[in-house]
N, C-alpha and C positions, 0 to 999 in steps of 0.2 A: 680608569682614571689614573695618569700620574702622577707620583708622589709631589711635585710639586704645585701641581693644580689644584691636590687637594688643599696644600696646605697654603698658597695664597690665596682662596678664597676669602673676600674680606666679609668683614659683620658688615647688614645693611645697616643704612640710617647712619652711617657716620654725622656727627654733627662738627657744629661751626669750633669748638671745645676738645672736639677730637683733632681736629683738620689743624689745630695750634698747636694742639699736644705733640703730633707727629711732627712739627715745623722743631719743636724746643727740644725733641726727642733725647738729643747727646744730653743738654743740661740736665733733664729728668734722669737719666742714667747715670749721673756721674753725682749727684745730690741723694741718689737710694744707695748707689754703691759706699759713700762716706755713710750713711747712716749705717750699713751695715757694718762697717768698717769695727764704729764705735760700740757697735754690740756686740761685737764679736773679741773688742778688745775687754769689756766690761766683763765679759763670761772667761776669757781668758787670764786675769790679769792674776787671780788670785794662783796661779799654778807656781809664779816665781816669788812668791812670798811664802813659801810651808812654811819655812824658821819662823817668820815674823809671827805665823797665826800659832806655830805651835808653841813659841813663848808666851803670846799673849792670852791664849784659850785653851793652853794645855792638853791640844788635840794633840792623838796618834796616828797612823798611818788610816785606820780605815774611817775615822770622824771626817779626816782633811777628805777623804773620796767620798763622805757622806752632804759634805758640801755641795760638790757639785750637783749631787743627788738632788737636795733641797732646793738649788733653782733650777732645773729641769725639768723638775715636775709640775711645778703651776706655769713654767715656761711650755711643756707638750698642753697640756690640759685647755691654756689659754688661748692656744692656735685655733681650737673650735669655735668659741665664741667670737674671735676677731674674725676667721673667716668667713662665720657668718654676717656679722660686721661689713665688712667689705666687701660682698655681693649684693648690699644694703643702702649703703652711705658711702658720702664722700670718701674716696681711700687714702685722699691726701689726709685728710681728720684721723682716722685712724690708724695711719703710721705716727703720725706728728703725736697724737695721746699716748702711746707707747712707748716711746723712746724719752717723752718728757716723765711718765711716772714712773721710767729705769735710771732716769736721770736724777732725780730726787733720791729715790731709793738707795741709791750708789752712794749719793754725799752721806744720807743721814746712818751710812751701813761704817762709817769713819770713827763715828760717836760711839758705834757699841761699846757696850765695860764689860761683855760675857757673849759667851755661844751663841745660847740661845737669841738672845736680839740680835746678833751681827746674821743669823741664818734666817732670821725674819725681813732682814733688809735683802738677804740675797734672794730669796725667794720673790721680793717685787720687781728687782731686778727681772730676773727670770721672766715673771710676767708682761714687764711692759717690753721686754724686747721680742716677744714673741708676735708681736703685731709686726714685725718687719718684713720677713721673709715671705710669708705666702701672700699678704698685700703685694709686694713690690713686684712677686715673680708674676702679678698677674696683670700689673701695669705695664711690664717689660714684654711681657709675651704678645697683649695684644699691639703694646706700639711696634715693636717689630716683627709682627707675624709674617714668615716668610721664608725664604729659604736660606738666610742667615742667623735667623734665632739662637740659637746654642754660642753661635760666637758671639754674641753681643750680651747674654746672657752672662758669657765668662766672665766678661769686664764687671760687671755688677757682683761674681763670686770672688772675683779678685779682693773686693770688699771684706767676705770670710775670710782671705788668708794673711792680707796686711794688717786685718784687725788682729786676729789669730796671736801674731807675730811681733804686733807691738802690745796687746797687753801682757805678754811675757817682758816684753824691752821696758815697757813703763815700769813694771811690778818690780822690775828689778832695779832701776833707776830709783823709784819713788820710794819702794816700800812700804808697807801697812802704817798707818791708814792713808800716806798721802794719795797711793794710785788711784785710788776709788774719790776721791775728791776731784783730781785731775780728769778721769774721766766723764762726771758729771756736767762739767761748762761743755765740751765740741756740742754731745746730746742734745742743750736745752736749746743752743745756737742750731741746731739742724731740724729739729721741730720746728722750727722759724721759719725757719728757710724752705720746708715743704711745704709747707700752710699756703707760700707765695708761688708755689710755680703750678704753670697748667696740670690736668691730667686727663686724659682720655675718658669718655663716657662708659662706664660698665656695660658691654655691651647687653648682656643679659640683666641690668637693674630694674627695667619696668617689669620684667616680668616675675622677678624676685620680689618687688616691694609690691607687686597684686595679690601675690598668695602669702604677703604680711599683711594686707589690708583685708582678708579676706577675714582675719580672723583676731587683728590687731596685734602689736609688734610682738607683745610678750607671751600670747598665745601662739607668736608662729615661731619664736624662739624656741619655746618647748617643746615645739612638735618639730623646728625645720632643723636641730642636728639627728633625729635619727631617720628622715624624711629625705634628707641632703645622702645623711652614710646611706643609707640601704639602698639608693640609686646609684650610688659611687660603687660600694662592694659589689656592685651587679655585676661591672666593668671588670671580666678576667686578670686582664693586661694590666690594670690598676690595682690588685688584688695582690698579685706577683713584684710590682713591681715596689709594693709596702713592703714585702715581707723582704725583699732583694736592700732595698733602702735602711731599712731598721737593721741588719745585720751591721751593713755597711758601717751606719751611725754609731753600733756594739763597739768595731773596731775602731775608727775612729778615736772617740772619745776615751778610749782605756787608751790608745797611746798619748792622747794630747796631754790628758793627766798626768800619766804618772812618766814622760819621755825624760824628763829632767832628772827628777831621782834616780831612774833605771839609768845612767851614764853616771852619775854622780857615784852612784853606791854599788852597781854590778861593772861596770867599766871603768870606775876608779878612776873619772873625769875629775877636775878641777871644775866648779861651778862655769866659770869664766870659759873653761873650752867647752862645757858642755853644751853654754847659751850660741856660743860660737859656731858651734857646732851647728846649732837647730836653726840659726840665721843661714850657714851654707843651705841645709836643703831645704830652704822656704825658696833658692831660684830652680828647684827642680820641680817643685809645686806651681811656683808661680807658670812655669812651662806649661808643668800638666794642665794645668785648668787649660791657659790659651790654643794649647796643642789639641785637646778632647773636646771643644765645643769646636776647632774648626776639623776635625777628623769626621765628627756628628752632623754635621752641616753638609762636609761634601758626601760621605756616605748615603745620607739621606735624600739626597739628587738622584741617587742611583737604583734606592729601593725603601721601600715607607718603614722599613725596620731598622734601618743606618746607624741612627742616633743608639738603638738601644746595641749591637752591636759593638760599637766604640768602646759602651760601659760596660760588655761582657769582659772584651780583652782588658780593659784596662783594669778590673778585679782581679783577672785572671794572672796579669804580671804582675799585680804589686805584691802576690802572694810569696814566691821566689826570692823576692827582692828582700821583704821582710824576713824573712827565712834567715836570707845572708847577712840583716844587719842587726838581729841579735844573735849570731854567731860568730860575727866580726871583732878583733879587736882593736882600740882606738889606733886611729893610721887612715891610710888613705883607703884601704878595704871598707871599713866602716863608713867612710865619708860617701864613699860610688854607691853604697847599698842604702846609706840614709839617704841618698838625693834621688835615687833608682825610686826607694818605695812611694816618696814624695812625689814623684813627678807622677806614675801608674794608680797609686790611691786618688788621684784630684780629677783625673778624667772624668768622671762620672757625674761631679757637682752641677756645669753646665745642660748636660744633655737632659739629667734626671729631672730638673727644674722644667726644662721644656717638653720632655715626654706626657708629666702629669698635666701641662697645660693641653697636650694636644689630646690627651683622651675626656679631658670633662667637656660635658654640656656646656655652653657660653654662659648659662645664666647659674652656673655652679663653679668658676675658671678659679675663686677665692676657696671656696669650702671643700674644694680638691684640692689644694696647696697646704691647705688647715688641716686636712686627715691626715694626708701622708706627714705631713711634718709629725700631728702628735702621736702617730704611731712609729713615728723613725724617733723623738725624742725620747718620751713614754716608756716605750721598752727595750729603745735602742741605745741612748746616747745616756739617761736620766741614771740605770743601775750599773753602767759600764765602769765607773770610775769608782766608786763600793765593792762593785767583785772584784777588780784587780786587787785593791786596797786592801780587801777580805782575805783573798788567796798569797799576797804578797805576808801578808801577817802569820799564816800556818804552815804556808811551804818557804818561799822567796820571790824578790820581786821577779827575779829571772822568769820561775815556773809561772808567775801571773801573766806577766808579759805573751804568754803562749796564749792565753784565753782568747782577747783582741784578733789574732794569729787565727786561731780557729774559724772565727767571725767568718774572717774574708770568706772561706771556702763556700759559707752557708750561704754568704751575700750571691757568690757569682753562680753557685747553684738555681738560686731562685731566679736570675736573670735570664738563665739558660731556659728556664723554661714558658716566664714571661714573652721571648721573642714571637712565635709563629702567630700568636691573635693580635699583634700589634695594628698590623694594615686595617682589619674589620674594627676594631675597638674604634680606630679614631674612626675612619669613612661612617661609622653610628654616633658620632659623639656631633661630629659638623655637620650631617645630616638632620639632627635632631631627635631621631628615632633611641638615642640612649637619653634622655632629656624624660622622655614617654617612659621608660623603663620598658623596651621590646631589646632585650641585651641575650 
């Protein structure tokens, strides 16, 4: 069978709610990609405010990276339950209640008078934006199942990197506590706004919500996350492609943290050129993302491994790249190697997102998007920004800045070895026979 036959195979029983969904398709993609936008800015924003939080809460370098700690963690955690959520219920509902109680959380995290309560606001934060991503990647997957998936994918990651990018731009603009105020109106207006537009039928929901009737919703809750994992983990290629992801997320997240500081205090940036700076290679990002889901696209016309491919190289360069730009000194050296890492680190966001959709079972497309996310956040993204912070405190942020660095290598190792069961993992996933658990 060819890679493309396999993968336009449609879900039977499309109904009259699907058949509108695919007609509004763009709107539905351009309404997930703004919600993601704003969560991405609300998890972002605190990065261009250190001064503000470390006059106001008397944090040091490794409390401010223990922040992002604290919404990361009920952010990984909460992916499971939403995902099972979403193979469940309506998925417009459970994006639209997550983004609204990130949205509250945000305003009332302005109020704090100490620490401790401002990391109790960040922490719900964390939580209600965690319904976004594995929902939306599983809306987005089936409405455009096919052999442009990844590239239309990207437009919806694009959403991570201009969120990314302006809650550094806000945070820097607003300052503590206006930004986190400023970001709670877009949220509460885009829970609105999802509420109203169509969505595609879960293709797998009846079969989901029978083995929750079998046993009633909160007895199959208890039993269907590790009933969902142990079917998922079965999946080699899925397995690989967690541990390839969670590295990924490692690195990641130790540079988004601490990128400002490290120019500021080892590069001896000016605040101003350093934002400046990380505004140029947000167009080398913005590249990578649209360059790697349509690299993953055409690849994947050619051989059912395409997609994962793409995310090999593209780990595999941005290693070099980072290499040279914390070696660089500020100049135009530094600027090719920040916009070099940016563009080769982002390939992989589209493909990844469509990878995990093409290995789960139809009636697991959410609770596959919910693993990988809480083990890429969990133990990827949640301690990345506390080691740096940690190791930045006993050595320099320089020597920290290496950890992230490290990352990569482990990321692109585990992809390498994710590729060869790719073809069989999915032709079992759309077959049904991984569904059975015969893996």
């Amino acid at each position: 069978m060819s890679p493309s036959r396999m993968e336009n195979e449609p879900y039977a029983g499309e109904s009259l709610r699907t058949i509108e969904a695919r007609r509004r398709a763009p709107t539905i993609l351009i309404a997930l990609a703004l919600t993601n936008l704003v969560a991405y800015a609300m998890r972002n924003a605190l990065f261009a405010v250190y001064p503000d939080l470390r006059a106001r809460f008397d944090l040091h370098d490794a409390k401010l990276g223990l922040l992002t700690t604290i919404y990361l963690v009920p952010h990984a955690v909460a992916t499971l339950p939403f995902g099972w959520a979403g193979d469940r219920f309506d998925r417009r509902r459970v994006i639209a209640t997550g983004i609204l109680l990130a949205s509250v959380a945000s305003a009332l995290g302005g109020l704090a008078t100490d620490a401790f309560t401002f990391s109790v606001s960040r922490a719900f934060v964390g939580l209600g934006t965690a319904a976004i991503v594995p929902v939306a990647n599983s809306i987005l997957g089936q409405l455009y199942e096919g052999p442009a998936k990844a590239s239309r994918m990207a437009i919806f990651n694009l959403g991570l990197l201009f969120g990314g990018a302006a809650g550094f731009l806000a945070g820097g603009w607003l300052g503590f506590p206006g930004v986190v105020y400023a970001l709670a109106v877009p949220g509460a207006l885009l829970a609105i706004l999802i509420l109203a537009l169509p969505a595609p039928r879960h293709p797998g929901q009846l079969a989901a919500n029978r083995r929750s009737s079998n046993s009633g919703y909160f007895g199959a809750l208890a039993r269907g996350f590790y009933g969902d994992a142990k079917i998922l983990l079965g999946i080699r290629t899925l397995r690989w492609l967690m541990v390839s992801t969670t590295a990924m997320a490692f690195a990641a997240g130790g540079y988004n943290a601490w990128l400002v500081d490290f120019l500021e205090r080892d590069k001896g940036m000016a605040k101003q050129a350093a934002t400046n700076l990380l505004v140029t290679t947000m167009f080398g990002a913005i590249a990578g993302i649209l360059v790697g889901g349509r690299l993953a696209d055409r690849l994947r016309r050619q051989r059912p491994n395409g997609r994962l491919l793409v995310i090999l190289a593209g780990m595999t360069l941005t290693i070099p790249a980072a290499v040279a730009a914390l070696q660089a000194s500020p100049g135009i050296g530094l600027t090719v190697a920040g916009i070099a890492t940016m563009f080769f680190i982002s390939w992989y966001h589209a493909p990844m997102a469509v990878s995990v959709d093409d290995l789960a079972p139809p009636e697991r497309i959410v609770a596959a998007q919910g693993l990988v996310i809480f083990t890429m956040h969990l133990i990827g993204t949640a301690p990345s920004s506390w080691v740096v912070g940690l190791v930045s405190e006993k050595t320099s942020l320089y020597t920290a800045m290496w950890v992230p660095t490290g990352a990569l290598v482990i990321a692109a190792l585990a992809m390498l070895v994710a590729i060869p069961t790719f073809a069989g993992d999915h032709a079992r996933a759309r077959s049904g026979t991984a569904s059975a658990g015969r893996l």
